[in-house]
N, C-alpha and C positions, 0 to 999 in steps of 0.2 A: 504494500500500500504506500501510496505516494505520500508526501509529508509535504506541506505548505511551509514555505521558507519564509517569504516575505509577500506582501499585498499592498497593490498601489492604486489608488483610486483614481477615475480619470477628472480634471481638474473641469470640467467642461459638461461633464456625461458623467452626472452619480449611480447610474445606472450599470453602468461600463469601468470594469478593474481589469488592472492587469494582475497576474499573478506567477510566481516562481516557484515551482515544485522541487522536491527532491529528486525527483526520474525526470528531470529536463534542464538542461542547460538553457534554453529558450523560454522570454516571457511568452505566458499564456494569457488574451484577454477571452473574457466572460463576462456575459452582457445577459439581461433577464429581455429576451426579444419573444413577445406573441405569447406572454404567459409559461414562455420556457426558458430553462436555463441552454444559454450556446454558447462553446467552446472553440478558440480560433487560435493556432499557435503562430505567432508573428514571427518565427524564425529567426528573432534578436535577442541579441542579450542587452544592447544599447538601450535605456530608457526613453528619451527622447523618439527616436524612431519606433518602439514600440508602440507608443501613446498615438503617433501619428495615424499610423498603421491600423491600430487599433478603431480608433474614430474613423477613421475610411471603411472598416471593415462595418463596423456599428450602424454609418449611413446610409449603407447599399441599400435599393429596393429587395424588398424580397418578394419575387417572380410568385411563388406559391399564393402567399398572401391576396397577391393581385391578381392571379389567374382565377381563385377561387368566387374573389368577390365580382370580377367580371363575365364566371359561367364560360371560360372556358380553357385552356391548357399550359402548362406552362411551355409546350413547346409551338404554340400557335405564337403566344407574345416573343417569345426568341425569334421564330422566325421571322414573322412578320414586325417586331416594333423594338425590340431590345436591342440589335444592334446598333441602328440610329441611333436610339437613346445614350448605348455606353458610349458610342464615340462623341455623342455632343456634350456628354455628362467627363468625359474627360477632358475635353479641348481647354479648359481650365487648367490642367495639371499638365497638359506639354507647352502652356503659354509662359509658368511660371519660370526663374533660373531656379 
């Protein structure tokens, strides 16, 4: 069993912590999204970029969510509208240095 080392809250997202296990060298964030607990490992050790990371990870649409409440697939919206979406939803993130 894994053993919790340290826990950082996100300064932005009370909702959203990052956390350090004993079985991972990499921060873990976890975030209470849709009435569930979800687990993302940011593949850092770096705090700063964890956090960032993390809060990207946290604001993603989630497809499920939206297919559901629209009545119809999550792979109708990928094909037909999500990739639009991610490329104009990151044109932000290749403007910036």
């Amino acid at each position: 069993m894994a053993k919790l080392i340290e826990r950082f809250i996100h300064p932005h997202h009370p909702r959203l912590y990052l956390q350090l296990r004993s079985d991972s060298k990499f921060l873990q964030a976890v975030a209470f999204i849709g009435g569930r607990k979800q687990q993302c490992s940011t593949r850092t050790t770096h705090l700063p970029t964890a956090l960032r990371l993390a809060e990207d990870w946290y604001k993603r649409p989630n497809l499920l969510m939206i297919a559901r409440n629209a009545g119809t697939s999550v792979a109708m919206i990928d094909a037909f509208y999500a990739r639009r979406l991610s490329a104009e939803m990151g044109k932000d993130l290749l403007t910036q240095d």
